[in-house]
Backbone atoms as SQL, in Angstrom:
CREATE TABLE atoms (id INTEGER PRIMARY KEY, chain TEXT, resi INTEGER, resn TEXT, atom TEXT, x REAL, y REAL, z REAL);
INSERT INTO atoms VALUES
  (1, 'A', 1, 'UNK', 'N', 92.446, 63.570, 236.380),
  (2, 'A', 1, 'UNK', 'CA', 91.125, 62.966, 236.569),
  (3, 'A', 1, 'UNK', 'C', 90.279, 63.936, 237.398),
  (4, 'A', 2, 'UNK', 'N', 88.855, 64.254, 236.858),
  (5, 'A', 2, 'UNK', 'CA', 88.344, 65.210, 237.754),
  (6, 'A', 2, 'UNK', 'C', 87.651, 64.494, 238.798),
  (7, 'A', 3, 'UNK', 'N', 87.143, 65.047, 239.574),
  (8, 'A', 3, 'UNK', 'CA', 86.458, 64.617, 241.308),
  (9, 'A', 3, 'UNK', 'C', 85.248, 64.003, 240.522),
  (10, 'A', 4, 'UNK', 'N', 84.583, 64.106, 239.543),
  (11, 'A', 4, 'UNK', 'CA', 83.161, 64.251, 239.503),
  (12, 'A', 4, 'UNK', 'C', 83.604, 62.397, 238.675),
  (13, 'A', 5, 'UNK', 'N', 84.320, 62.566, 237.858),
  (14, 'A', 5, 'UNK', 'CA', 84.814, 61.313, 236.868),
  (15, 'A', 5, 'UNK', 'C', 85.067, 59.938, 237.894),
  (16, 'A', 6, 'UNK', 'N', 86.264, 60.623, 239.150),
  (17, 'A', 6, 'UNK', 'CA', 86.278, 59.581, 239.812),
  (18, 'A', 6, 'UNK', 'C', 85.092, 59.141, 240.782),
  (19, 'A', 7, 'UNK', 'N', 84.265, 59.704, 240.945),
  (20, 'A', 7, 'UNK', 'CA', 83.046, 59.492, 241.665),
  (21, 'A', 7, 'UNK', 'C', 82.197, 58.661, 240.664),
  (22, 'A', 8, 'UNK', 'N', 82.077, 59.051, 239.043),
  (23, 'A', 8, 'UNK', 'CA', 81.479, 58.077, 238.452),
  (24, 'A', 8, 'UNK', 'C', 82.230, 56.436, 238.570),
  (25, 'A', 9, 'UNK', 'N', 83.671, 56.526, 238.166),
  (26, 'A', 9, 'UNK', 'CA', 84.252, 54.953, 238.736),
  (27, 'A', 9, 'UNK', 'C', 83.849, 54.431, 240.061),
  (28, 'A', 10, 'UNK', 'N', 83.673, 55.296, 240.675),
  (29, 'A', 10, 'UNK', 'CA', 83.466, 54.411, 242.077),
  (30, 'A', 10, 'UNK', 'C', 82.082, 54.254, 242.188),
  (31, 'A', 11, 'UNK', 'N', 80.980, 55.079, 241.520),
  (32, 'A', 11, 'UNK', 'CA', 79.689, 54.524, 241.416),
  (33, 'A', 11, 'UNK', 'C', 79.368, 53.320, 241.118),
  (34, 'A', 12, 'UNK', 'N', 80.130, 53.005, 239.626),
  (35, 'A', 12, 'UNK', 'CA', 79.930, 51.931, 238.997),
  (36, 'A', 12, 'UNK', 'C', 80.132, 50.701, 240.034),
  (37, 'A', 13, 'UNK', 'N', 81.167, 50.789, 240.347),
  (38, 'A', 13, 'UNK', 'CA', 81.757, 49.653, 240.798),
  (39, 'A', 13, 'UNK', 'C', 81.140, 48.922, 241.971),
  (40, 'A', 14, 'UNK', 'N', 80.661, 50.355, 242.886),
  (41, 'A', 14, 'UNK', 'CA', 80.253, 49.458, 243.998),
  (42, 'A', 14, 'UNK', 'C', 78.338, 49.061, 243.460),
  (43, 'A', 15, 'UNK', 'N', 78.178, 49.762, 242.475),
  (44, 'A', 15, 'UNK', 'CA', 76.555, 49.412, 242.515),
  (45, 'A', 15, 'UNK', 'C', 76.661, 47.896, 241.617),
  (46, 'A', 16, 'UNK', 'N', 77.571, 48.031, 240.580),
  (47, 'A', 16, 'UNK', 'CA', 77.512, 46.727, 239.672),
  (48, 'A', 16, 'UNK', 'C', 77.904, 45.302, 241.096),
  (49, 'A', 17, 'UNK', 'N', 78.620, 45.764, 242.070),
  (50, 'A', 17, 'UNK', 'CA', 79.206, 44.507, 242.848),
  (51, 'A', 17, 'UNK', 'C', 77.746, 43.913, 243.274),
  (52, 'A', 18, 'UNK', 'N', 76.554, 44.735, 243.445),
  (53, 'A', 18, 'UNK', 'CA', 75.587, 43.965, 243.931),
  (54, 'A', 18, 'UNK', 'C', 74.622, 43.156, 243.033),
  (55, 'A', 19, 'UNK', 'N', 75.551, 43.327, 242.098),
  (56, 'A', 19, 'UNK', 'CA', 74.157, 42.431, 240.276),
  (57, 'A', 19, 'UNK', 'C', 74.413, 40.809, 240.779),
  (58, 'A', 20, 'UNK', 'N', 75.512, 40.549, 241.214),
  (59, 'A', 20, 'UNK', 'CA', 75.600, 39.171, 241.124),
  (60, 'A', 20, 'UNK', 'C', 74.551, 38.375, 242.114),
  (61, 'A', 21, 'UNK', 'N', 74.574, 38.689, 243.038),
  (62, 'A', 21, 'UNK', 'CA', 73.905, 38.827, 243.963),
  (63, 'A', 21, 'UNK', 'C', 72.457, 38.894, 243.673),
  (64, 'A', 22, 'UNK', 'N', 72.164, 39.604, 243.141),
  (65, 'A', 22, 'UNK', 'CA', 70.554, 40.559, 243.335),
  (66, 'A', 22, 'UNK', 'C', 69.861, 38.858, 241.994),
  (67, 'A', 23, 'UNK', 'N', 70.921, 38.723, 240.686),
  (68, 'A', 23, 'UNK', 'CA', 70.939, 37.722, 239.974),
  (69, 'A', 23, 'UNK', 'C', 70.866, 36.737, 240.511),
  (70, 'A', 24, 'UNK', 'N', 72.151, 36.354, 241.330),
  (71, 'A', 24, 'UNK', 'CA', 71.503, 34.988, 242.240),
  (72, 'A', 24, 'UNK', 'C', 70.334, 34.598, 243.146),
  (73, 'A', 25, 'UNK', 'N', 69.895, 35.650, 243.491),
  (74, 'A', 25, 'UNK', 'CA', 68.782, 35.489, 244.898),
  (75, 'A', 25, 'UNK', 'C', 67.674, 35.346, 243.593),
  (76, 'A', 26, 'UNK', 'N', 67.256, 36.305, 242.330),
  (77, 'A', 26, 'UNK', 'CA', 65.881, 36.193, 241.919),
  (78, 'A', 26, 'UNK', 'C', 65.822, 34.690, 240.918),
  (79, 'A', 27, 'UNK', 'N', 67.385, 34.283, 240.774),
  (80, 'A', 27, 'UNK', 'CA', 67.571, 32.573, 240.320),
  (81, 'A', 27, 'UNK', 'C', 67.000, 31.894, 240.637),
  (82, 'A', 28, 'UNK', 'N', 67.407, 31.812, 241.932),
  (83, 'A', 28, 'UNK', 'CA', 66.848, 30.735, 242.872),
  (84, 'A', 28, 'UNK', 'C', 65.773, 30.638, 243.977),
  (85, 'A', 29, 'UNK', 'N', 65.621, 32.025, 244.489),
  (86, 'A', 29, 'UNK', 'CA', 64.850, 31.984, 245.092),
  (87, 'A', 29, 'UNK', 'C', 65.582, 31.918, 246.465),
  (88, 'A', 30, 'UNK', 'N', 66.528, 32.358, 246.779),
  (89, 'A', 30, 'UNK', 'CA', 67.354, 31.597, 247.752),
  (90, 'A', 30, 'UNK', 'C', 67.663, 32.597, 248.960),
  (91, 'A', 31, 'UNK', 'N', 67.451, 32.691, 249.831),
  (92, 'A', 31, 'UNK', 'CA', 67.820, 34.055, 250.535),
  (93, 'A', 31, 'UNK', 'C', 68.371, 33.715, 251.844),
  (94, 'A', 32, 'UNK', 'N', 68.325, 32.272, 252.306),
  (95, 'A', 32, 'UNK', 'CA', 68.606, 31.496, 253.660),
  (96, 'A', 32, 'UNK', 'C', 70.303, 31.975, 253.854),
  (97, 'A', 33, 'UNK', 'N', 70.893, 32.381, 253.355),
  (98, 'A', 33, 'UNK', 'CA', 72.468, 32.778, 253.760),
  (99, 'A', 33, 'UNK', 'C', 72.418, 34.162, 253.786),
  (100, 'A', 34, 'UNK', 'N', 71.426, 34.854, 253.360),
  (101, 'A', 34, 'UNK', 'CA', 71.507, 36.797, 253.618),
  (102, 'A', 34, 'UNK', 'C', 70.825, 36.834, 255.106),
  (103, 'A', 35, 'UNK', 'N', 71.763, 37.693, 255.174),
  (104, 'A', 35, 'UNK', 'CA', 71.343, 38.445, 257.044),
  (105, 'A', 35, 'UNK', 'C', 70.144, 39.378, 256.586),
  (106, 'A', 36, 'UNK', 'N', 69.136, 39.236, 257.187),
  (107, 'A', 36, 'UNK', 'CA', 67.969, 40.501, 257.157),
  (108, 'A', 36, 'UNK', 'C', 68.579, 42.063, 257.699),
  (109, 'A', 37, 'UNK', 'N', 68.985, 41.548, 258.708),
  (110, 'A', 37, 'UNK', 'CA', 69.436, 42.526, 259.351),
  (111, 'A', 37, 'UNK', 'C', 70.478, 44.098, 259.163),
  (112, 'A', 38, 'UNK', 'N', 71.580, 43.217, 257.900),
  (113, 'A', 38, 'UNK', 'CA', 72.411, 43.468, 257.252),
  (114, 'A', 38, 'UNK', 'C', 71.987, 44.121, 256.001),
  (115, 'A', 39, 'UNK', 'N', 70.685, 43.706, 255.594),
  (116, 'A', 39, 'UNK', 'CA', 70.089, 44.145, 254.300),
  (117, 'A', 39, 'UNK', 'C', 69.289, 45.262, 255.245),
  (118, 'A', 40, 'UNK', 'N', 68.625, 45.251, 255.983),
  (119, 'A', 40, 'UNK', 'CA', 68.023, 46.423, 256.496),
  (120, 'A', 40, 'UNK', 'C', 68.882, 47.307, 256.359),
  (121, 'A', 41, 'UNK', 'N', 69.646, 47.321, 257.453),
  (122, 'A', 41, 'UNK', 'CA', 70.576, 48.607, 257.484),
  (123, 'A', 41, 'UNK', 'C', 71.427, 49.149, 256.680),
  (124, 'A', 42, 'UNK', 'N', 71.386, 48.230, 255.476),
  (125, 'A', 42, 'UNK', 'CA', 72.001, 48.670, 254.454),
  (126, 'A', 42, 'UNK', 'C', 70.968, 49.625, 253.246),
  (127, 'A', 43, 'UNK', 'N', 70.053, 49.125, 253.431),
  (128, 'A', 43, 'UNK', 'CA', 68.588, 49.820, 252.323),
  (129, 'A', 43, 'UNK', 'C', 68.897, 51.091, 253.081),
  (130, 'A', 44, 'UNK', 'N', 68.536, 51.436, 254.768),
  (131, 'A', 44, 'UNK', 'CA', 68.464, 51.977, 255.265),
  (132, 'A', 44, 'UNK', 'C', 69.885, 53.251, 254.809),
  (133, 'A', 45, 'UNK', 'N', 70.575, 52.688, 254.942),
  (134, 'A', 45, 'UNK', 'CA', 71.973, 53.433, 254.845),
  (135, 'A', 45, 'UNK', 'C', 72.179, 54.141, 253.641),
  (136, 'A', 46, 'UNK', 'N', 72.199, 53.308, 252.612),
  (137, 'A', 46, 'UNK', 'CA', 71.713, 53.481, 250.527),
  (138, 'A', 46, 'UNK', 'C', 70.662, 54.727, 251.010),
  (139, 'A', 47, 'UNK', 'N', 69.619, 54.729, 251.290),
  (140, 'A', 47, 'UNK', 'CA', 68.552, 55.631, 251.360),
  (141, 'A', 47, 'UNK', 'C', 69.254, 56.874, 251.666),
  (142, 'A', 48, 'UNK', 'N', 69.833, 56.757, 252.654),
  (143, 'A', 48, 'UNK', 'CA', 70.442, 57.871, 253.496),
  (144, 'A', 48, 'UNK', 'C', 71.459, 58.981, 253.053),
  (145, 'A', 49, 'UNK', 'N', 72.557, 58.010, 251.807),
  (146, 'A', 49, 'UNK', 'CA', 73.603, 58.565, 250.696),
  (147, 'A', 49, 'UNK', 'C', 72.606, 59.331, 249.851),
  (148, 'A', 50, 'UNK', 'N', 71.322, 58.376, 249.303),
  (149, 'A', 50, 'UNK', 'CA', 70.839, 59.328, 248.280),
  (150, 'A', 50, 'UNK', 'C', 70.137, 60.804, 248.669),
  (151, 'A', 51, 'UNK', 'N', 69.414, 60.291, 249.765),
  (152, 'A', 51, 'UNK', 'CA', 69.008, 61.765, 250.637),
  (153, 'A', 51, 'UNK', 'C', 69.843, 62.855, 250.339),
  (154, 'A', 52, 'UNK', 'N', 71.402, 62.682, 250.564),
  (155, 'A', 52, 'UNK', 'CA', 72.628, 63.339, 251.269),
  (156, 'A', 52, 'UNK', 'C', 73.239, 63.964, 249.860),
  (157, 'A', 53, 'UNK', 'N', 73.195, 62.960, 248.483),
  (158, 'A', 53, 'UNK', 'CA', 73.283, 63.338, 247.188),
  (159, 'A', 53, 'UNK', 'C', 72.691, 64.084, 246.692),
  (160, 'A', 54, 'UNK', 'N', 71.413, 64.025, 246.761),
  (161, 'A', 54, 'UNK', 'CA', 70.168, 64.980, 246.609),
  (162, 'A', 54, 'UNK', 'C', 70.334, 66.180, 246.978),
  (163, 'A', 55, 'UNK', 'N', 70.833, 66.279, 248.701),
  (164, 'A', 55, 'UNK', 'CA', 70.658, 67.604, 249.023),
  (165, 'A', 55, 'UNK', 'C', 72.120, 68.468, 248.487),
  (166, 'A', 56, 'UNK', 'N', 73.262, 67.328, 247.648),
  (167, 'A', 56, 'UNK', 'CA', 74.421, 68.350, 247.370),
  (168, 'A', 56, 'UNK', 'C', 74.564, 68.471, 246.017),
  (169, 'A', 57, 'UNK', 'N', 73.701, 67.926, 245.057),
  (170, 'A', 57, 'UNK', 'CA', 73.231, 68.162, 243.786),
  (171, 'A', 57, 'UNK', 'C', 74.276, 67.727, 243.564),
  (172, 'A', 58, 'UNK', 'N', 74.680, 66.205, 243.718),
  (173, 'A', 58, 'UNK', 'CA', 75.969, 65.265, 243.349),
  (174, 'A', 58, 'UNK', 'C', 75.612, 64.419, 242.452),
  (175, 'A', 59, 'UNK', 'N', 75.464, 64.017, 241.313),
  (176, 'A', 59, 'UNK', 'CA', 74.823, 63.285, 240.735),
  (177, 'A', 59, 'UNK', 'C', 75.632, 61.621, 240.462),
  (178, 'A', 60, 'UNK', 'N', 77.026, 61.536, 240.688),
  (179, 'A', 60, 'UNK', 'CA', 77.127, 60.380, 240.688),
  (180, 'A', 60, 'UNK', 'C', 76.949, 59.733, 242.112),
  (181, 'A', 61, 'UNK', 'N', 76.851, 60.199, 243.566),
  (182, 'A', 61, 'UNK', 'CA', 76.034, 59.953, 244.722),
  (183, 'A', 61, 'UNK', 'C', 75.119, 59.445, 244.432),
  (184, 'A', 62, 'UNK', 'N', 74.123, 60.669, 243.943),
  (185, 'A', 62, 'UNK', 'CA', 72.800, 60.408, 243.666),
  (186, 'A', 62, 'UNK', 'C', 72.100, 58.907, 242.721),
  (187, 'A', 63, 'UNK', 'N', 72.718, 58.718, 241.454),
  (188, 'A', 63, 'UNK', 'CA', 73.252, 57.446, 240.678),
  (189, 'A', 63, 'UNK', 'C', 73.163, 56.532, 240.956),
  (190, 'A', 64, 'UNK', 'N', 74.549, 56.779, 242.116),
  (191, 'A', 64, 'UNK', 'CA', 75.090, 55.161, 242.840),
  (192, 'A', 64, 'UNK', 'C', 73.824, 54.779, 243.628),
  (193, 'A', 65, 'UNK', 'N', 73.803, 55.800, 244.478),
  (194, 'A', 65, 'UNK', 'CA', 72.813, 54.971, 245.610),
  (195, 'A', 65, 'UNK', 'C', 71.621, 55.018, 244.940),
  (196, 'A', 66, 'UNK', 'N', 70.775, 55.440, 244.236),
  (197, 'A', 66, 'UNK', 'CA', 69.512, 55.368, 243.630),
  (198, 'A', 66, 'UNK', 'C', 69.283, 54.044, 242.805),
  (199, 'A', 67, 'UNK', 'N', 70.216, 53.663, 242.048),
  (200, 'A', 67, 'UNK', 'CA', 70.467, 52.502, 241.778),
  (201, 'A', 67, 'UNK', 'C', 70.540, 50.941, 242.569),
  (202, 'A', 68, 'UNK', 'N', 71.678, 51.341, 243.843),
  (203, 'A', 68, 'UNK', 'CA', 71.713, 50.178, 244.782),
  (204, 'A', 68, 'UNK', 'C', 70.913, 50.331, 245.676),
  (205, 'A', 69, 'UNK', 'N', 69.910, 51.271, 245.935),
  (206, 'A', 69, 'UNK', 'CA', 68.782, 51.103, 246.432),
  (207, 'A', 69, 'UNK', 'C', 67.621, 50.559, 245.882),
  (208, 'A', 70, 'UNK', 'N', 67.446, 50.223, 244.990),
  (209, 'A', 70, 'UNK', 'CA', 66.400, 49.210, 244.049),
  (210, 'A', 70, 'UNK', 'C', 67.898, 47.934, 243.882),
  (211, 'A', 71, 'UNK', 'N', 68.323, 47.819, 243.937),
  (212, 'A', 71, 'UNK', 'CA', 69.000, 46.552, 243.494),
  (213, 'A', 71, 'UNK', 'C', 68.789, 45.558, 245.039),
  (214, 'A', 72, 'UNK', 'N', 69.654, 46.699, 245.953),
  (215, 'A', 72, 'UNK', 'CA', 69.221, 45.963, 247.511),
  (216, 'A', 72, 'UNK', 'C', 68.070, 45.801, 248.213),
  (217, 'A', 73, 'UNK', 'N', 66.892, 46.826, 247.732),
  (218, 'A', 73, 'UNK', 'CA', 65.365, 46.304, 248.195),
  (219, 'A', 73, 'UNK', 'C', 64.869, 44.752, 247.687),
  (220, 'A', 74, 'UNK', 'N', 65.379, 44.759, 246.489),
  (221, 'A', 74, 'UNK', 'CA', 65.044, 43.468, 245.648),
  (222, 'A', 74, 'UNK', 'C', 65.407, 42.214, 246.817),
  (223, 'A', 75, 'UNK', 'N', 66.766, 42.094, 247.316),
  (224, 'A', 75, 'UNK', 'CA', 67.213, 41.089, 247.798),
  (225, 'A', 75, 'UNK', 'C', 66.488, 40.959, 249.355),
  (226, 'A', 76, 'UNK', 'N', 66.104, 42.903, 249.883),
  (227, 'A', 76, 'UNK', 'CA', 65.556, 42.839, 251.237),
  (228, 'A', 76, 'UNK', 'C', 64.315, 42.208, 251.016),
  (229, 'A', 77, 'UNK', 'N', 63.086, 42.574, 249.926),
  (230, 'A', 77, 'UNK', 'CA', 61.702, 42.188, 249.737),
  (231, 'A', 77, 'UNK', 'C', 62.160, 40.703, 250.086),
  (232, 'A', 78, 'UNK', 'N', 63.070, 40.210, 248.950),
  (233, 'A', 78, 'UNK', 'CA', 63.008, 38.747, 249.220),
  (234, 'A', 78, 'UNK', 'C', 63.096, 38.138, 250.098),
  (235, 'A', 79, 'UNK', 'N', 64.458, 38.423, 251.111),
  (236, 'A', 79, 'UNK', 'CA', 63.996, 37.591, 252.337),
  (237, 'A', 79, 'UNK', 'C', 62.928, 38.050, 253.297),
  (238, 'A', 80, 'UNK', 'N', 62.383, 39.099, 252.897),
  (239, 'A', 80, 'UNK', 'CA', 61.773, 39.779, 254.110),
  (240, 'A', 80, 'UNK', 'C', 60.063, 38.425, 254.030),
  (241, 'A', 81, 'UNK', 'N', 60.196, 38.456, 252.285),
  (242, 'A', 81, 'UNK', 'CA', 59.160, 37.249, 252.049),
  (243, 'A', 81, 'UNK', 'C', 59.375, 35.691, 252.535),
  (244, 'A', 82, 'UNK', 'N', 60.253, 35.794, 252.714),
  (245, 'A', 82, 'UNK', 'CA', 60.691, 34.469, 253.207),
  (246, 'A', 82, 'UNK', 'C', 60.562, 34.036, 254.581),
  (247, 'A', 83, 'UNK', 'N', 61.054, 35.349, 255.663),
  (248, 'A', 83, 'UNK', 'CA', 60.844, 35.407, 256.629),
  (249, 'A', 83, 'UNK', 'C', 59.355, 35.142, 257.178),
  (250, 'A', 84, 'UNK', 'N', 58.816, 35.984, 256.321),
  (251, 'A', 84, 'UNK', 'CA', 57.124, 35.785, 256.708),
  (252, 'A', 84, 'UNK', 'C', 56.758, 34.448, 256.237),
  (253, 'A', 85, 'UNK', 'N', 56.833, 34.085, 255.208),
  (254, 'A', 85, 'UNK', 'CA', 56.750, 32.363, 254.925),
  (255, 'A', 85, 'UNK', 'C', 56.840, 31.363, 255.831),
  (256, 'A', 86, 'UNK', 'N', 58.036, 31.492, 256.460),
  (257, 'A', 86, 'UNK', 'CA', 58.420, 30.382, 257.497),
  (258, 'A', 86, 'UNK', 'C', 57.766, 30.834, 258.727),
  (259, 'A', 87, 'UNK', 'N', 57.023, 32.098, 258.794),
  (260, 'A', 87, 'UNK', 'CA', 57.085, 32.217, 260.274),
  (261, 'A', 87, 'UNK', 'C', 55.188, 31.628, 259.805),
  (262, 'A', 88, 'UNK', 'N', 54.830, 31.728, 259.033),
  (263, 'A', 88, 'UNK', 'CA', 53.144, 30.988, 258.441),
  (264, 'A', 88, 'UNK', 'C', 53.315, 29.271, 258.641),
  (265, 'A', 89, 'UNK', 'N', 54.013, 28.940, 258.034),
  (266, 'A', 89, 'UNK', 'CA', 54.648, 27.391, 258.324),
  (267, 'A', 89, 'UNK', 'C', 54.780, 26.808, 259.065),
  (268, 'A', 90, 'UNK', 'N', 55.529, 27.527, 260.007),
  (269, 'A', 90, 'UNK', 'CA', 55.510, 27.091, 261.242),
  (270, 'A', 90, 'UNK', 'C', 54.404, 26.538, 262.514);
């Protein structure tokens, strides 16, 4: 198995783990059980791999996180909208 092949398996896997997710939140609308906080630093972090992919001309790096960085903004926008909602409501 070459380095580059197993880097595509492990792309897949961890970017597909966030569909269910990203599916459930734009379902329902539902974001009251995601940590903001947790989604920050995670966009934050995703950002940071692809930066790091970029600069080593890795392309399943580049892939993975380019991918779960639009999958996990989706879920951050959402609560981040939510947050602001309730704090108007209030």
């Amino acid at each position: 198995m070459t380095t580059d092949l197993l880097g595509y398996i492990a792309a897949f896997l961890t970017t597909t783990s966030f569909l269910p997710q990203v599916i459930r939140t734009l379902r329902t609308g539902d974001t009251r059980s995601i940590s903001f906080t947790m989604y920050l630093m995670l966009v934050a972090g995703v950002a940071t791999w692809l930066a790091y992919g970029l600069l080593l001309g890795a392309l399943p790096i580049v892939l993975a996180n380019g991918i779960t960085l639009v999958l996990s903004s989706i879920i951050l926008a959402m609560k981040w909208r939510d947050i602001r909602t309730q704090q108007h409501t209030a």
